[in-house]
N, C-alpha and C positions, 0 to 999 in steps of 0.2 A: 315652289309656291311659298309664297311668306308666313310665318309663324304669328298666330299672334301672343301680344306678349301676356305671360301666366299672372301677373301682377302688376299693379301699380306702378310708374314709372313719372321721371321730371320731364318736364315740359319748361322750357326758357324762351320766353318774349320780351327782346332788347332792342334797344334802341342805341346806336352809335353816333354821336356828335363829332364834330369837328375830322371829319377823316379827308384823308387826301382827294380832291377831286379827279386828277387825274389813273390813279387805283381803281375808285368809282365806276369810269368811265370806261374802263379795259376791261373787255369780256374777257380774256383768255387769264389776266390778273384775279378776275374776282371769281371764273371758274375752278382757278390752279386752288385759290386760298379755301374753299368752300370742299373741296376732295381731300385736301391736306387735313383741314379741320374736324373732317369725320373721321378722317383715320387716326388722329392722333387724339381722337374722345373714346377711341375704341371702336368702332361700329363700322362695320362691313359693308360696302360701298356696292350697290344692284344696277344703281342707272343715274346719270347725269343729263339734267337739260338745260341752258340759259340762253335768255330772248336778246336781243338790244332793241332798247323804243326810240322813235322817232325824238330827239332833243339827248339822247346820251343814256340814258338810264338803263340798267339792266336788272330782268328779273331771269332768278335760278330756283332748279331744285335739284337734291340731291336725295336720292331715292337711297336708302340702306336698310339691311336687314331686318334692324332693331326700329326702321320707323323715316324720318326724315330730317334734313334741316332746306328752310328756304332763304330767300334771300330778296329783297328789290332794294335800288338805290336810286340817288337824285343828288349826282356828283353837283350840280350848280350848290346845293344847300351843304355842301359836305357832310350828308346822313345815308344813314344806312338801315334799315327793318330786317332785322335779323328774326327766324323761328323757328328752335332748334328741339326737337323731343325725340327724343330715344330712351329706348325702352332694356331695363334687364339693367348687367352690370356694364356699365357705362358711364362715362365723365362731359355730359353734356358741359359744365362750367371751363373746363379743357379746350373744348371747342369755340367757344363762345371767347377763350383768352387770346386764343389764337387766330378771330379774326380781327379782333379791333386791333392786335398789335402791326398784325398785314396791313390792314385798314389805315393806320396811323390816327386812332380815333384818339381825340384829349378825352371825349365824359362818356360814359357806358352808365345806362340806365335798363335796370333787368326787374322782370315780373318773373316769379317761378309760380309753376303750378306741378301739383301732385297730381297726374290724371287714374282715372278708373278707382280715389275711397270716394265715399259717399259724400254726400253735400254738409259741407259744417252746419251744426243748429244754429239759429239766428241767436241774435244777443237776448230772444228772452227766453229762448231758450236755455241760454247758458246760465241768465239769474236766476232762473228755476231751481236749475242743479245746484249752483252756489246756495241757495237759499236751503235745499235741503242737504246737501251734505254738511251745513253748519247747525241745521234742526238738531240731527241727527249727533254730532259734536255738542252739543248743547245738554243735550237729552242724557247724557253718558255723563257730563261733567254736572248736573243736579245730582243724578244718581251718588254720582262718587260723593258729592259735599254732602247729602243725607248721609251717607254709608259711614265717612270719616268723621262728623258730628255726633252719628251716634257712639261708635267708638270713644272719642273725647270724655263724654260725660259717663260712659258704662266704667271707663279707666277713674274719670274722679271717684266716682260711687264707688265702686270696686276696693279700692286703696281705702278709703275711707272707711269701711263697711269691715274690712280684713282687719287696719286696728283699732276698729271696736270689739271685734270678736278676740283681738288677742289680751287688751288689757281694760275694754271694760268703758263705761263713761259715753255713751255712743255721740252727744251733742257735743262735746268738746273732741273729740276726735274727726268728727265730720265738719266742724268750723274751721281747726286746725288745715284738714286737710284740703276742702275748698279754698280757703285763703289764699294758702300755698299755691295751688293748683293755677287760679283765678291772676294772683301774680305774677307767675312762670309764663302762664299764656301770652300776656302783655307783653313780657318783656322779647319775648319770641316774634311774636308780630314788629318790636322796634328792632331787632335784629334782621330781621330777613332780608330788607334789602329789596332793589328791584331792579331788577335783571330778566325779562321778561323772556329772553331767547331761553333762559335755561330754567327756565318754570317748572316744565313737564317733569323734564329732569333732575329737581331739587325734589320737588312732591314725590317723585319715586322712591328716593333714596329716604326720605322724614317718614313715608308707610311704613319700608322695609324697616326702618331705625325703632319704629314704636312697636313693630309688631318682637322687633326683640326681647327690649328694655318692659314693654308692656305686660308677656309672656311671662317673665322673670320677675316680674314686681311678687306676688304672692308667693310663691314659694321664698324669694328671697326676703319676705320678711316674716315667715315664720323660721327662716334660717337667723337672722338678726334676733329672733323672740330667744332661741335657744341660748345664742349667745350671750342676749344680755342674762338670762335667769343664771346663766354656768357660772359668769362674769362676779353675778349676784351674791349668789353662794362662797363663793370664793375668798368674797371680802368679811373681814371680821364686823362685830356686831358693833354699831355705833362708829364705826373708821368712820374721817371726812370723804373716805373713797365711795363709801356705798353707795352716794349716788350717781356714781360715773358710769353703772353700766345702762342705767336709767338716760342718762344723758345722751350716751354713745350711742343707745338706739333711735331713739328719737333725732338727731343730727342724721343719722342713717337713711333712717326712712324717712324724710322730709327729701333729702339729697332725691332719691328716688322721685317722688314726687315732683319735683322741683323739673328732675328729667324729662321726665312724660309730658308737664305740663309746657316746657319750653319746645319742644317738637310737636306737640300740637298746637304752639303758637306758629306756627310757619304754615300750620296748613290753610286756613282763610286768606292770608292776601297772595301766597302761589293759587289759589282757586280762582279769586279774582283777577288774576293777573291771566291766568289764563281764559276767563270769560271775558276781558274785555279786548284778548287779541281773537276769537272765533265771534263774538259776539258784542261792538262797544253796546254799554249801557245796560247789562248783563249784572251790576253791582245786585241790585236789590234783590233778586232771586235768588244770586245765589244765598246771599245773607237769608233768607224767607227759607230757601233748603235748610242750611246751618240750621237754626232754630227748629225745626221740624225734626231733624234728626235729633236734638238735643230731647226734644219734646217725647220721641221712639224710644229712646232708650229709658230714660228715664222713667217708663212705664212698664218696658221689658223685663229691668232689671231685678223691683221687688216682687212684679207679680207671677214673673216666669222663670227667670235666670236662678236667681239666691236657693229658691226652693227647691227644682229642677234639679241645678245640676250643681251647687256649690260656690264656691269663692274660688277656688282651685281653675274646674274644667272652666268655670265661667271664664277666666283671665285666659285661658287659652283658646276658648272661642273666640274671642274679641280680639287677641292677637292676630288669629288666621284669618280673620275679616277684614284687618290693615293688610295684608299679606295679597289678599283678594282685590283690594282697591287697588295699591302695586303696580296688579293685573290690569286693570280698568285704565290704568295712564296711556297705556301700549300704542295708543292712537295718538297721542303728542310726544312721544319720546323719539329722537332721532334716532335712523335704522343704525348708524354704527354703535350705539349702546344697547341696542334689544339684546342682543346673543348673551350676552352677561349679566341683563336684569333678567332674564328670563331664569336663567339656571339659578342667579339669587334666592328668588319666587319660588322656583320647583323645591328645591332645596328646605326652604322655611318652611315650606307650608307644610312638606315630607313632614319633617320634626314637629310642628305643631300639632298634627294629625295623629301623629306618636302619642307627642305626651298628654293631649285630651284624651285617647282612648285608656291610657296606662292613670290617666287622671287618679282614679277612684285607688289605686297602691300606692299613689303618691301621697294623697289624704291620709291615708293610710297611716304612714310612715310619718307624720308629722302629729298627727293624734296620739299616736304612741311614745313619740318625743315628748309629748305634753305630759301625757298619764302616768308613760312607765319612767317621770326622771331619772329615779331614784338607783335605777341599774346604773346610771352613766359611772362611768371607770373612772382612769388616771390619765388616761392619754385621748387625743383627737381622734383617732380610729374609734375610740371604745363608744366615745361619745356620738360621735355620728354614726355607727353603724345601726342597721334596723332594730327592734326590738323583735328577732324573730319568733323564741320562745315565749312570748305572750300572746293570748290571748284578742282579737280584733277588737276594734273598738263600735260597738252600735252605734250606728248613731241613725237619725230620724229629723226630716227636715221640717215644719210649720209654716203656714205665712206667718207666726210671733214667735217663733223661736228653732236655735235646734238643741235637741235631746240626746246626750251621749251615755249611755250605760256603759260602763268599763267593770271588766274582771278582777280584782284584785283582792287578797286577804288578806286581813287586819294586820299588820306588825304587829311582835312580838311584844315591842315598849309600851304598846294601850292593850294588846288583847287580854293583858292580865287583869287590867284595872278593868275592861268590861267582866270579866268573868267574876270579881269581887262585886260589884255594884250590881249585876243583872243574873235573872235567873232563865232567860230565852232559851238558853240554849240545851237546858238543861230538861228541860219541858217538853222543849220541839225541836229533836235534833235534827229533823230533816228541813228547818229552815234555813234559807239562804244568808250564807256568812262571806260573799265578797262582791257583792253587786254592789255598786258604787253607779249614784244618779247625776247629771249635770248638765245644766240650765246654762245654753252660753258661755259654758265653761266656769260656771260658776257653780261650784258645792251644794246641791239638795240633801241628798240622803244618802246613809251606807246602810246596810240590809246588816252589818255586825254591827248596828250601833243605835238603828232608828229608834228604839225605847227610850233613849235620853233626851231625843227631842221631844216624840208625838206625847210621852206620858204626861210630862210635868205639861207641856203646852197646853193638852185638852183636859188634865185631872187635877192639876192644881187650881184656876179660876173657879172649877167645881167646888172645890174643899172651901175655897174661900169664901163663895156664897150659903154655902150650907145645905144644901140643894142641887139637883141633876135638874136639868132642863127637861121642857116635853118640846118644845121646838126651835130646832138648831137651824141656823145658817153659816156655813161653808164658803168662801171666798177665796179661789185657785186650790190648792191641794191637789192637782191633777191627779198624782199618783194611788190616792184613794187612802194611804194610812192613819189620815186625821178623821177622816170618815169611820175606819173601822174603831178605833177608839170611843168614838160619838157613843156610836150603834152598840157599847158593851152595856150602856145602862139601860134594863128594861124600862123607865120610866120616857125615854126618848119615843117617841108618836111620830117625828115627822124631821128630816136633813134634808136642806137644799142643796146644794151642791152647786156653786155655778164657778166655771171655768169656761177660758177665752178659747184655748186653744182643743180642737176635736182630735188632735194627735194623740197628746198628754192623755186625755179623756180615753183613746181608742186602746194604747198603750198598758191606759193600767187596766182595762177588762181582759185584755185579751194575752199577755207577755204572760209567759208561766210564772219566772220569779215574781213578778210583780202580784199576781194576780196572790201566788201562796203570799206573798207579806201581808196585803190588804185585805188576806180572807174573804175575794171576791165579794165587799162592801160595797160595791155601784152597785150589784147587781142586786140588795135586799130592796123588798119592797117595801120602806120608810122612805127609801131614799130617790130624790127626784134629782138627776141631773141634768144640767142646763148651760149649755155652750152660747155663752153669749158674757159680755164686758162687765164686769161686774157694777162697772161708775155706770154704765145705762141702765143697767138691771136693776140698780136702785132708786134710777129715777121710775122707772116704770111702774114696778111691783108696789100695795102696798101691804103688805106682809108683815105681821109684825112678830119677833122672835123673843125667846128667854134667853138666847146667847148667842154671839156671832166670832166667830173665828175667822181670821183674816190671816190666810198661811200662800202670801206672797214671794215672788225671788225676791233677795235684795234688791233696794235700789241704787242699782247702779248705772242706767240711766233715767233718762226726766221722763220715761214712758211709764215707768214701772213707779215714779218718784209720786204720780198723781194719785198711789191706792197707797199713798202717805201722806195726804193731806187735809188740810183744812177742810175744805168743802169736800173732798169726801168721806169724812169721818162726822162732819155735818149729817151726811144723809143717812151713816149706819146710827148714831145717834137718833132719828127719828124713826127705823123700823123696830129699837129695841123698846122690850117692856120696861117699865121702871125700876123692877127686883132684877135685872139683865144684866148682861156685861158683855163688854167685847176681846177678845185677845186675840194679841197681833205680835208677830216676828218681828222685832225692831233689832237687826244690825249695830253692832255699835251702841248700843242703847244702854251696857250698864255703866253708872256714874263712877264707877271704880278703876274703870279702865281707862289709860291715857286717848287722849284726841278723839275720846266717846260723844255719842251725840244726844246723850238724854236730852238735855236740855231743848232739841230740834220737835223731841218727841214727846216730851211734858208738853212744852208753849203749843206746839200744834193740838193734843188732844184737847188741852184747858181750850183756847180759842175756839175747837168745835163742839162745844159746850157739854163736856166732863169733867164734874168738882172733883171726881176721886181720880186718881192716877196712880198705879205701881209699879213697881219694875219685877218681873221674874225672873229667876236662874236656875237652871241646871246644876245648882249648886250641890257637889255633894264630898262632905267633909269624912276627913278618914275614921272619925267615932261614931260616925251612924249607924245604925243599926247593929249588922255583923259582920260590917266588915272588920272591927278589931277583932274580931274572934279570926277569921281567916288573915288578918297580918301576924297575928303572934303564929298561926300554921307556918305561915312564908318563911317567918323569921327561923324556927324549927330548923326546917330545910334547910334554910341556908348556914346554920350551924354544922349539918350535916355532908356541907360541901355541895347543895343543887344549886343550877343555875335559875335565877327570877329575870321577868323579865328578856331576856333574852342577851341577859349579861353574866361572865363566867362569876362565880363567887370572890368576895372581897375582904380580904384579911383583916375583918373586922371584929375585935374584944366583944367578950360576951355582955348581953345589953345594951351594944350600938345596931344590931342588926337589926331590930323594932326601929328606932328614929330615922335609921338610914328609910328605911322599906316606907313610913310614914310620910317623908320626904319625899321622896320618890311617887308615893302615891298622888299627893297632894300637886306633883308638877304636870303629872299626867291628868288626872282629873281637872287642871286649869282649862289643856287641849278641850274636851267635852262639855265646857260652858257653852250654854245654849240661850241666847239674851231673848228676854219677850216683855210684853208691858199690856199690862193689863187695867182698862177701866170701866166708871161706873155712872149711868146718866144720874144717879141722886148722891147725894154725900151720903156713906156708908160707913163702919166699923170694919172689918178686915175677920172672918174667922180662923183662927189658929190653929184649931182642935181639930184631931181628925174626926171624921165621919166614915163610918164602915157601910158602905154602899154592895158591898157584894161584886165588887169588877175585879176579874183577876188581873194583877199587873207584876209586871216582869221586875222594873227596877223601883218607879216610884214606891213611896211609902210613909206613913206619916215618921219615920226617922228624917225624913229628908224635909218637910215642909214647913218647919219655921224657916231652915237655910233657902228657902225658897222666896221668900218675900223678904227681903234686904228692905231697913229703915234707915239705911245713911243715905239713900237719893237726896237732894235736896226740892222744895217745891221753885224748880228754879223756871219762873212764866216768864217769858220776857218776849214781846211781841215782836221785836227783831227777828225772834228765830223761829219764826210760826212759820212752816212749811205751807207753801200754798200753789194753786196749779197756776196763776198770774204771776207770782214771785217765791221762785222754787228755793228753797234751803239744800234740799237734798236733790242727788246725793252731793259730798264735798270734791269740789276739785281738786284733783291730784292731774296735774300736768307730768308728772315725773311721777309711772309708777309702774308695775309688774305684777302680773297676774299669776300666782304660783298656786300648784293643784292644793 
């Protein structure tokens, strides 16, 4: 009995032209060729029958295992209807060759059919599928052009963001670096090319290329920061070399830049190139994606990324997200390059996933590069090896800034001159002697040294009015030590305190050292503190004050440059009383020091209408007070053979040992200059004379307070230089510069 067949098999329906009529016409001819031709298709012959019809014609069949082949002819037309299906392994085209060559046919015309799959879908069916399996291809390639847009712009921000944190300036550092960025791209897009077969393929290898170079951009330009500071040091003072390490980083990092931004100029027209071969007319959306992911990140970045997780891990998440999109091409990349983009991919991502998790050691180890320079040795080992015997570095991240507190204790070449000039320690030895504060890597406060600022800052403009305030307003101070100072005259009733940032704020309540420096001062009840912008604080409130203290960072960018201006010193102007006054931290501010910026800070105060203006200093000269009584002690000593300073003794005739020591003092004490500027809403006299108020103070004293108001500033107005939030003065551009602790 016949099997039937387990599978699908050919079926061949042919038609033979031009064949012999007399072949045609011979039964035993056309039987012979039709037995021959199943056997030599393969197929095992059961039974044989052919008719002859009345005019010549003959029809056959040939019965075989795997199924059949039939036959009729019509020798007058010389044709032939061949139909041959056999089933399994079998060479139905074999047979089919082998009759028409019997045959002597010139033109063979064949239909194959596949019998027993199912019925093809119709043609709309088939646009259905096409339609969605390009949906579907569509859908993946938006995805990808959001994913790699946001990338893009988290890499501009990123780099940009990284050297404002290392040298400061943040608006010329992010012009600089979008510039760059914005150029690189272009020129990337006229490069590309168009090559549309190897699309998939180019986008694969520009993910995998950024997710490197991307990964590596911040570390390696806090490696280039190290360099140039070592580079820095190295050259003598005033060389025409000095500033080539200044130069060489910045060619550096732009180079960098430059990189990044020229490989993600390749990735919009490989996107569109591949959307107009899945999709013509696909342009505008993808550009619509573009822009939306530009749109993602960009909002990612300050409100979630910076604060979160850093400059560091950030750059390494955004790398393993090129790394991931990579992933996303796999569906256009040819099968013979998968097996080797794929282990590319595994591979990256491996190590990205490393170094984000080891992230927070790596910070690490570059923070202490920054803080701890001063270890660095003679050789490249010494210099880049970790700083493992120190201390961690705090740090504390804000939406408006990050907070680093570092360990460190006073060197020996100032700790002498504090201990001549201050009595802290002597008082309270269990105060904190090497916490060290900093604002964006910028200098706040040392916990061995804060009385040379907070005193003269908040008890000098005292002495100079003649008078303590009953109501104070406070302007940043986060840390709380201008507060506590306030709070030492019982005549004070009432401190505002507003600062922006709730860190700084949370920070000095709660941090043990801080809190012993500040004598837990937030927490007296005079004192009202208020987290909010001090320029809206003053639109708001109308309050009016005996004195205002304005204890800002430097400005060193135009964020910080607007609670040094015009119109905002306008509005502290209108909450002060007319006996009042304001003092402010001004940088750069005394006229005695080269490339100073009095004059930014006169013209600004004159313009927001204060006739009086002064400058104060930190100034403190080596015949004040007692301190000649404790130099001629030093001098003693070192007659005696002791080391000062932290220098072995110097074969110096008796009587040089006072001028040297005076010397000496006198260069140390320049370090501890502390510049501020003090004014007045009415034209005033200045008091000179101390007033014994009852505040105990550590270093201030009226030894120190004529040296404290310098009369060589000049009244130099000049409206050129009037800082203003429309048209900034400050801070000054330094294109070429280094940020040193």
């Amino acid at each position: 009995m016949k099997e039937e067949p387990a599978e699908p098999n050919r079926h061949l329906v042919a038609d033979l032209w031009g064949c012999s009529p007399e072949v045609l016409s011979d039964q035993a001819e056309v039987g012979s060729a039709m037995l021959e031709a199943a056997q030599r298709g393969g197929a095992k012959v059961v039974h044989s029958h052919f008719h002859v019809f009345r005019g010549g014609g003959i029809t056959g069949v040939v019965l075989v295992q795997e199924s059949h082949l039939t036959i009729h002819t019509w020798p007058r037309l010389g044709y032939a209807a061949v139909d041959i299906f056999l089933c399994g392994e079998v060479r139905p085209e074999v047979a089919l060759a082998h009759l028409a060559k019997q045959f002597g046919a010139r033109r063979t015309e064949v239909v194959e059919h596949t019998r027993g799959q199912p019925p093809p879908p119709d043609p709309l069916e088939r646009g259905r599928n096409a339609r969605i399996a390009a949906r579907r291809r569509m859908t993946v390639l938006y995805a990808l052009t959001l994913i790699v847009a946001m990338c893009s712009i988290l890499y501009e921000l990123l780099l940009a963001q990284t050297l404002s944190a290392l040298l400061g300036n943040t608006v010329l550092r992010y012009s600089l670096t979008i510039g760059c960025y914005l150029g690189a791209l272009g020129l990337g897009a006229m490069l590309c090319g168009s090559r549309p077969r190897e699309a998939s393929l180019r986008l694969t290898r520009v993910e995998l290329g950024l997710s490197v170079v991307g990964g590596l951009s911040v570390p390696l330009f806090h490696l280039l920061d190290m360099g140039q500071r070592i580079l820095y040091l190295g050259v003598p003072e005033g060389s025409p070399w000095e500033p080539i390490s200044a130069v060489l980083f910045l060619l550096s990092t732009l180079s960098v830049i430059v990189a990044i931004g020229l490989l993600s100029g390749f990735e919009i027209p490989l996107l569109l190139s591949l959307g107009e071969q899945t999709r013509p007319g696909s342009t505008n959306r993808i550009l619509g994606f573009d822009y939306f992911g530009a749109l993602l990140g960009s909002v990612l970045f300050p409100l979630y990324l910076l604060r979160s997780l850093g400059l560091l891990a950030t750059g390494f998440a955004v790398a393993l997200v090129n790394a991931i999109a990579a992933v996303l091409l796999v569906v256009w990349i040819p099968p013979r390059h998968r097996p080797r983009l794929a282990v590319a991919c595994a591979v990256l991502s491996a190590v990205l996933v490393g170094a984000f998790h080891f992230s927070g050691r790596i910070e690490q180890y570059f923070l202490k590069q920054f803080y701890y320079a001063g270890d660095v040795g003679g050789n490249l080992l010494s210099i880049l090896a970790p700083r493992s015997g120190r201390p961690p570095v705090e740090q504390h991240r804000s939406h408006y800034q990050t907070i680093d507190m570092v360990r460190d204790p006073l060197g020996e070449d100032v700790e002498w001159v504090a201990r001549l000039v201050s009595r802290k320690f002597e008082r309270e030895p269990d105060y904190p002697r090497d916490l060290w504060l900093y604002i964006d890597r910028s200098f706040q406060v040392f916990s061995g040294l804060d009385e040379i600022y907070h005193e003269w800052f908040v008890h000098a403009p005292i002495q100079a009015v003649g008078s303590p305030p009953r109501r104070v307003l406070l302007l940043g101070g986060g840390d709380g030590l201008a507060v506590q100072e306030v709070l030492k005259y019982g005549a004070v009733e009432r401190v505002v305190h507003v600062d922006i940032d709730p860190e700084m704020i949370r920070i000095a309540r709660e941090h043990p050292a801080l809190v012993r420096m500040n004598g837990g001062a937030l927490g007296d009840p005079r004192v009202e503190t208020v987290q909010a912008d001090a320029f809206q604080w003053l639109r708001r409130t109308g309050d009016r004050f005996d004195a205002i203290y304005v204890d800002m960072p430097n400005p060193h960018d135009y964020n910080v440059s607007m609670v040094y201006s015009r119109e905002f010193y306008a509005m502290v102007r209108r909450h002060l009383e007319p006996e009042g006054f304001v003092a402010l931290d001004t940088p750069w501010g005394w006229c005695g020091r080269p490339r100073n910026a009095w004059g930014i800070y006169y013209s600004t105060l004159r313009a927001a209408g204060f006739p009086t203006v002064v400058p104060l200093l930190s100034h403190i000269r080596s015949e004040a007070g007692r301190i000649p009584e404790k130099l001629s002690r030093m001098a003693a000593e070192m007659r005696i053979g002791m080391s000062v300073a932290g220098a072995e003794p110097l074969p110096l005739t008796e009587g040089q040992e006072r001028e040297y020591l005076e010397r000496l003092f006198e260069q140390s004490a320049e370090a501890l200059l502390q510049e501020f500027t003090v004014a007045f809403p009415v034209e005033r006299p200045m008091n000179r004379s101390w007033r014994e108020f009852g505040v105990p103070l550590h270093a201030f004293g009226p030894e120190h307070l004529e040296a404290a108001f310098p009369a060589d500033c000049p009244d130099d107005w000049n409206p050129a230089r009037v800082n203003s939030v429309f048209r900034p003065t400050l801070p000054p551009l330094f294109l070429l510069s280094i940020r040193m602790r």
